[in-house]
C-alpha positions in Angstrom: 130.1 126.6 128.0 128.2 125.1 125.1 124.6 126.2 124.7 123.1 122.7 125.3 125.4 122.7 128.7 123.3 125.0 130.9 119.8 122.6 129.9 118.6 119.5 131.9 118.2 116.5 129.8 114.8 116.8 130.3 114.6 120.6 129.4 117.2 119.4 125.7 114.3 116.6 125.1 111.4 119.2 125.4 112.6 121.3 122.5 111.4 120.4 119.3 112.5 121.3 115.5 110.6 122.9 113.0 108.1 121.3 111.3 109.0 121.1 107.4 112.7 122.2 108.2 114.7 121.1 104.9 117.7 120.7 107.2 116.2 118.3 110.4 112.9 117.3 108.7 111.2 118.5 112.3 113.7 116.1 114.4 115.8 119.6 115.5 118.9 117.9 115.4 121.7 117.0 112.3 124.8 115.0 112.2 127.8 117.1 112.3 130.3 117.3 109.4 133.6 116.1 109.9 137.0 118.1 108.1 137.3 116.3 105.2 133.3 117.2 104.7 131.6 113.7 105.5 128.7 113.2 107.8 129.8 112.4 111.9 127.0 110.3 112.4 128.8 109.9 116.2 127.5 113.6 116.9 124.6 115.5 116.5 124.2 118.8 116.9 120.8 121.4 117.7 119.8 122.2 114.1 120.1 125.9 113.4 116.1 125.6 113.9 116.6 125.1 117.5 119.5 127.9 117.6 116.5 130.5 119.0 114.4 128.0 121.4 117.8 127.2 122.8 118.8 130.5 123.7 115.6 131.4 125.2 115.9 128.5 127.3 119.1 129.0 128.3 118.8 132.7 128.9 115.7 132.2 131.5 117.7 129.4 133.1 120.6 131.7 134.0 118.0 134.6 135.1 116.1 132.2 137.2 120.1 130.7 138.7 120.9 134.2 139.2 118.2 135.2 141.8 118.1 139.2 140.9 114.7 139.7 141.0 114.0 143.0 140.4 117.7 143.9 139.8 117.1 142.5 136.4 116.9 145.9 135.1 120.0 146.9 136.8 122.6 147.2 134.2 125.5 149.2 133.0 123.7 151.1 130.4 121.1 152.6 133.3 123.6 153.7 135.3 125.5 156.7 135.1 129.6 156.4 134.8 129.7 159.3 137.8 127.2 158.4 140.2 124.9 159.4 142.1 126.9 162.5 144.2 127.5 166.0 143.4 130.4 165.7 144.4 133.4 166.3 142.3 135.5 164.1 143.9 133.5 161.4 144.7 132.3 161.2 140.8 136.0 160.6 139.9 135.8 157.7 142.5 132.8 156.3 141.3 134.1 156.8 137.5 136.8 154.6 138.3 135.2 152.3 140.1 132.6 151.7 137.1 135.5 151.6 134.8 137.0 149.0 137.0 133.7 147.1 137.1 132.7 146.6 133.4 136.1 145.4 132.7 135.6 142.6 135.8 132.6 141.9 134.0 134.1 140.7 131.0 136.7 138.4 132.4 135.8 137.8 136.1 139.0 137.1 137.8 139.8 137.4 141.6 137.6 138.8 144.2 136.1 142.4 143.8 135.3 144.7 147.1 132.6 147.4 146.2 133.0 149.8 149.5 130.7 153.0 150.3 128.3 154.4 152.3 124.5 153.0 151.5 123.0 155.5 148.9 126.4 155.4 147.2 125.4 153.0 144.1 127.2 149.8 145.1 124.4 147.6 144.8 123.9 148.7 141.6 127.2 148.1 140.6 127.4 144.9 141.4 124.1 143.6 139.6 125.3 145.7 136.3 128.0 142.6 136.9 125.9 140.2 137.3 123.3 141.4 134.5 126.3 142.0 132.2 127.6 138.0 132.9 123.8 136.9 132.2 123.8 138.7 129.0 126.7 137.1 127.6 125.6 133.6 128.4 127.2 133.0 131.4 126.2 132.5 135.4 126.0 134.5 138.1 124.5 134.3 141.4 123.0 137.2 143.5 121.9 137.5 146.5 122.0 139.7 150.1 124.0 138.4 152.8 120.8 139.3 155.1 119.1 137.1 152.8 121.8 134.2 152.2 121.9 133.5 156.1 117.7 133.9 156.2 117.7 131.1 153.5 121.0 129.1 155.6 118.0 129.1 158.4 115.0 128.4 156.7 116.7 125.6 154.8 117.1 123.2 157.9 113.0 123.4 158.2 111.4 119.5 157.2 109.3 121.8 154.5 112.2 123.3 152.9 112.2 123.4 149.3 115.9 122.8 149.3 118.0 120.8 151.4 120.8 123.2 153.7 123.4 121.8 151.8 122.2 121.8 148.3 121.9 125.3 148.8 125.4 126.3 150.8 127.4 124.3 147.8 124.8 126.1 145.2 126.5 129.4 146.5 129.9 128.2 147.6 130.9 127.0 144.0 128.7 129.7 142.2 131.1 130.4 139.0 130.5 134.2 140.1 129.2 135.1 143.3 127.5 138.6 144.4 127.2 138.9 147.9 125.7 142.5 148.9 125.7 144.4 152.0 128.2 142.5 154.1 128.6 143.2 157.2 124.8 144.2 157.6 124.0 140.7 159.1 123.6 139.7 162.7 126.8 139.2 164.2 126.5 135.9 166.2 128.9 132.9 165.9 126.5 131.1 163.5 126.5 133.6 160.8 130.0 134.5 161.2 131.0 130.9 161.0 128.8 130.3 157.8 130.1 133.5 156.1 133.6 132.5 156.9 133.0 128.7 155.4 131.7 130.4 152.5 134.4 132.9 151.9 137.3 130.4 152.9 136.4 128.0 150.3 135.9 130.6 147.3 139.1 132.6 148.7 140.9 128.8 148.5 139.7 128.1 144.9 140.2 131.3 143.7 136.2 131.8 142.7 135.2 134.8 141.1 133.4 137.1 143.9 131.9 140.4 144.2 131.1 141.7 147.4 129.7 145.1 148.3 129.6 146.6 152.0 129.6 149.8 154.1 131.8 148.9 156.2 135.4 149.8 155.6 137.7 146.2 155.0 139.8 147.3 158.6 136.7 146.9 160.3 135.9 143.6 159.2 136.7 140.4 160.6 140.7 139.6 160.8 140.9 137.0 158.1 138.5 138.2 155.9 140.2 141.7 156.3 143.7 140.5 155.5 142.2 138.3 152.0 140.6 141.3 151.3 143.5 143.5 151.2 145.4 141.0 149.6 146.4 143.1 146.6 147.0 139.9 144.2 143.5 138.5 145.2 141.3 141.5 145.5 140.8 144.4 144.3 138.5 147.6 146.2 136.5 149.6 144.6 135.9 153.4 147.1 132.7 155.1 145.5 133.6 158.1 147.7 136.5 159.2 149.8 137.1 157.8 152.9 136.9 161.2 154.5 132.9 161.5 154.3 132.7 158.2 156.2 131.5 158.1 160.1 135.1 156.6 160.9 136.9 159.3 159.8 135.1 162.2 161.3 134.0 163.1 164.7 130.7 162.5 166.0 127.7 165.2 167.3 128.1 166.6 170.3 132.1 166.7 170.8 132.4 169.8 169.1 135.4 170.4 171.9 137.3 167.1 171.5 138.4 168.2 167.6 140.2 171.1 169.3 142.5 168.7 171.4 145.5 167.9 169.2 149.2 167.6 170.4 150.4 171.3 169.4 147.5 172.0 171.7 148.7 170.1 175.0 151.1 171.8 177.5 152.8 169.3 179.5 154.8 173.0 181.1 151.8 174.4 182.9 151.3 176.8 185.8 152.0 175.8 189.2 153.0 172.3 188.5 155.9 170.8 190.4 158.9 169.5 187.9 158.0 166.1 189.2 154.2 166.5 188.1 155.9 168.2 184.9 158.0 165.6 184.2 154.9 162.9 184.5 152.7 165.0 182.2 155.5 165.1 179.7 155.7 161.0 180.1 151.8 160.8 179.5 152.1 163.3 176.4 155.5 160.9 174.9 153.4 157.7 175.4 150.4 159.1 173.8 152.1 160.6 171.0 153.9 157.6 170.2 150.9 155.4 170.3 149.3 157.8 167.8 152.0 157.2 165.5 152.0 153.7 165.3 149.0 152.3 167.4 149.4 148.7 168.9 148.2 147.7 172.3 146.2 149.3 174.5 146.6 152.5 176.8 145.1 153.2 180.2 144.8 156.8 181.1 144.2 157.0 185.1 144.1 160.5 187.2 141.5 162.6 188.8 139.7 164.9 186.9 140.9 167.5 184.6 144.3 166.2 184.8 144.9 166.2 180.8 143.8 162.2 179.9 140.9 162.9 177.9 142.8 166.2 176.0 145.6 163.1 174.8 143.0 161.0 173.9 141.2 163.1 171.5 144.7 164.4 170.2 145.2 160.6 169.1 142.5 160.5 167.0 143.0 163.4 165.8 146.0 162.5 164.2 144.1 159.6 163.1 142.0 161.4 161.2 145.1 163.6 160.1 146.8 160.7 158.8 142.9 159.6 156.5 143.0 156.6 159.2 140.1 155.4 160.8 139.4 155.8 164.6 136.4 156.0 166.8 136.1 158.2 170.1 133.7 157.6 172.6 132.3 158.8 175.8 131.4 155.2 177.6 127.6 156.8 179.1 126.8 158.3 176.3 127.1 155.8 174.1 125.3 153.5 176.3 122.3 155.4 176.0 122.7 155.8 171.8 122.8 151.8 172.5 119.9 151.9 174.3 118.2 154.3 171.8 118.9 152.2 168.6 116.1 149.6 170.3 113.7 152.7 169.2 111.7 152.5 166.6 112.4 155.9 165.2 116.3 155.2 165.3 117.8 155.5 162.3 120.5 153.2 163.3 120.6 149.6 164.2 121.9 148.2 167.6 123.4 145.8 165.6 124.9 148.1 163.2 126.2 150.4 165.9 127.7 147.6 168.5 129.2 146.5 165.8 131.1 149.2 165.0 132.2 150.0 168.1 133.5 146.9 168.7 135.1 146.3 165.6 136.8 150.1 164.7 140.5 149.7 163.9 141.2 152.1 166.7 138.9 152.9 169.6 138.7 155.3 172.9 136.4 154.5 175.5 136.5 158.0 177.6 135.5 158.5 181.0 135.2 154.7 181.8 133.6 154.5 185.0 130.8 156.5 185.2 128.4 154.6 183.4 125.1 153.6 185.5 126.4 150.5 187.3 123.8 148.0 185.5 124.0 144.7 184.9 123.3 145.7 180.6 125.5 148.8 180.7 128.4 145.9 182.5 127.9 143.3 179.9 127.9 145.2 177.1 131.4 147.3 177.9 132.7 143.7 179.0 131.9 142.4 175.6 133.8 145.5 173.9 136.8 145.1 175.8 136.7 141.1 175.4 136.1 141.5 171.7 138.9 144.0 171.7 141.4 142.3 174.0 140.9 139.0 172.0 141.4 140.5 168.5 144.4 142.6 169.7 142.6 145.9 168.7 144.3 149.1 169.6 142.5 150.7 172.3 142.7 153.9 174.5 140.6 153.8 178.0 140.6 156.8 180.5 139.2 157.0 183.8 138.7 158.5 187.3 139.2 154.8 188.5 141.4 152.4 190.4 142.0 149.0 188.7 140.6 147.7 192.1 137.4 149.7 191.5 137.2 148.4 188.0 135.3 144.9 187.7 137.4 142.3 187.5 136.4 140.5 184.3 137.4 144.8 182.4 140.2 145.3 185.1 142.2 141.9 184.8 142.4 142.7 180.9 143.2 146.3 181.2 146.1 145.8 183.8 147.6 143.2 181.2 150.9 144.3 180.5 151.6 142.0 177.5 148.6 143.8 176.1 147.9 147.1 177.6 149.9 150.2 179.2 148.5 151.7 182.7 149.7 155.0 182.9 148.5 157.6 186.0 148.6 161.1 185.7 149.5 162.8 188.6 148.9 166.3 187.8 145.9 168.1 189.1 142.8 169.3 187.5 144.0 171.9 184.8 141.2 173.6 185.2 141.0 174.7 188.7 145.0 175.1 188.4 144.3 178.2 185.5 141.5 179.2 188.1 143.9 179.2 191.1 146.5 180.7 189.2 144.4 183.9 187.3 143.1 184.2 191.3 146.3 184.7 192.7 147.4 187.0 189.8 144.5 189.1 190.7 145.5 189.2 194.2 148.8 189.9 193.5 147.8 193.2 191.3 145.2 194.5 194.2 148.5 194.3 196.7 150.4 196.3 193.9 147.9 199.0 193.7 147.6 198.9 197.1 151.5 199.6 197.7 151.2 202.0 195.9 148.8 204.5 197.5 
């Protein structure tokens, strides 16, 4: 890009030379020189007069095009090469992702993927790109996806100062895009289908993109997912392991659930019948198996106690073994965290948190069933397993339930056997079994001592 390129021709025709400039005379432009040294009178040039109004001009043109605002100041130089944790670990991480950044910076090519959790430094990261671009003359545009879809909105208004599609091709064919906190948005069909347009056609024409999010690229949308891990494409930058990430650990208050592995499950129990043995052993293989390699769904059905929540939990556990992300869930409780996001003292959206849920790469929805019957708590675990069902999401259910008791919308998706696995456990509750068994043991030692007076 020449220097002139960036100006309007009303902005070139506002500059002026130098008056008493031996070169221009005040005009601010001379004829070039051709090779063999004679005058082009076919081509004028900015006089070297002009050289510092020029790049003033252009320089506030490509701050004002690149929308920072006070990310301005955000540059390479202010940031530190380690981050911003104490970690040893995740300052390695974020030393090579910095690394990896400045030298994007340079020579944008591809599409770059800034993943961690929010205090982690990616935003910064990203505008240092941007910044850095700037300062070397060229463009770059920033902006929020919050604020990109705010804008997408406000721009269909009659008093907009910009027509909706003046701005969606401003940001569509940006030479360098930075689209922040993706996956922070609203998730309606609207926004998704705008964020997909927009990411299709810079995907399609190989534009230069920088996106940053929290939100792990396996639980984003399907396509954008795969482009995203499309190692010739894209390449992601972790600020910090994986391993400090909500997907990848278990949640408050299930302090019991990270005991409940497969070296911890005994299909061969006390007072079971070798048919009920040889069904536990079944539910164990299938679980096991799933863990493994997840695909489909699973259906855990039996009374109480019977063992369905135990290989549940052992499944994620070797998800989190395995540094793979995976989600359990206790379907009431989560209700009410979904109800309590609608607080004004949560620190966690409803969006942010449905979203999740929905979208995980693996999911268990324990002790279906016993939710309040509500019309809310029905919709929203109909939209979960809808979501799931449709996007083919790996998912493990348990419940007390028939399928007949289930509604039918859940049930007739659940009892899909292209799709899902209903397996019943006939085995009965472990616990009273132990209880039954240390009782009769007891007994047993009494008539002992008993013989023996």
């Amino acid at each position: 890009m020449r220097p002139m390129d960036i100006l309007s021709g009303a902005e070139r025709d506002s500059l002026s030379g130098s008056d008493g400039c031996a070169e221009c005379g005040g005009a601010g432009f001379v004829y070039a020189l051709l090779s063999n040294g004679k005058t082009d009178y076919r081509n004028a040039v900015p006089c070297r007069c002009l050289q510092a109004q020029i790049k003033a001009k252009q320089q506030q043109k490509l701050e004002d095009f690149a929308n920072l605002g006070a990310l301005r100041n955000a540059t390479f130089e202010k940031l530190s090469s380690k981050g911003r944790s104490g970690d040893a670990h995740a300052q390695n991480c974020f030393h090579t992702a910095f690394d990896a950044a400045l030298k994007y910076s340079t020579d944008p090519v591809g599409w770059l993927l800034i993943y961690g959790p929010p205090g982690s430094g990616k935003t910064h990261l990203a505008a240092a790109i941007a910044n850095e671009r700037i300062s070397r003359g060229r463009p770059a545009f920033f902006i929020s996806t919050v604020d990109l879809l705010d804008h997408l909105r406000s721009a269909y208004k009659p008093d907009s100062d910009i027509s909706y599609d003046a701005l969606f091709e401003q940001v569509k064919n940006s030479p360098l895009l930075v689209l922040d906190d993706l996956g922070s948005q609203s998730s309606t069909t609207w926004a998704q289908e705008k964020l997909d347009q927009l990411l299709t056609h810079r995907f399609n024409y190989e534009l230069p993109t920088v996106i940053t999010s929290s939100k792990p690229p396996d639980n984003m949308d399907a396509r954008l997912c795969r482009r995203l891990r499309d190692e010739a494409s894209c390449r992601i930058l972790t600020l910090e392991d994986d391993s400090s990430l909500a997907d990848y650990c278990w949640a408050e208050g299930l302090e019991l659930q990270k005991t409940m592995t497969f070296k911890t499950f005994d299909f061969r129990r006390l007072n079971l019948s070798q048919e009920q043995q040889n069904n536990l052993e079944q539910a164990y293989n299938l679980a096991f198996d799933f863990a493994k390699s997840p695909e489909g769904w699973i259906l855990y059905q039996g009374m109480t106690g019977c063992g369905k929540t135990h290989l549940a939990a052992a499944i994620v556990n070797y998800q989190y073994q395995a540094q793979k992300p995976a989600l359990f869930v206790v379907v009431p409780e989560i209700l009410d965290h979904l109800r309590s996001t609608f607080s004004p003292e949560s620190k966690t959206t409803y969006d942010q948190l449905f979203e999740r849920i929905k979208t995980i790469p693996l999911l268990v929805l324990d002790d279906f069933g016993a939710q309040s019957a509500t019309k809310w708590a029905q919709e929203k675990l109909y939209q979960v397993i809808n979501y799931r069902y449709n996007a083919k999401l790996p998912t493990v259910v348990t419940t007390n339930l028939r399928l007949e008791d289930i509604e039918s919308r859940i049930s007739s998706r659940l009892a899909d056997h292209k799709m899902s696995v209903p397996f019943l456990i006939t085995t009965p509750d472990y616990r009273t079994d132990i209880r039954k068994a240390e009782t009769e043991k007891t007994a047993a030692q009494k008539r002992g001592r008993v013989g023996r007076l």
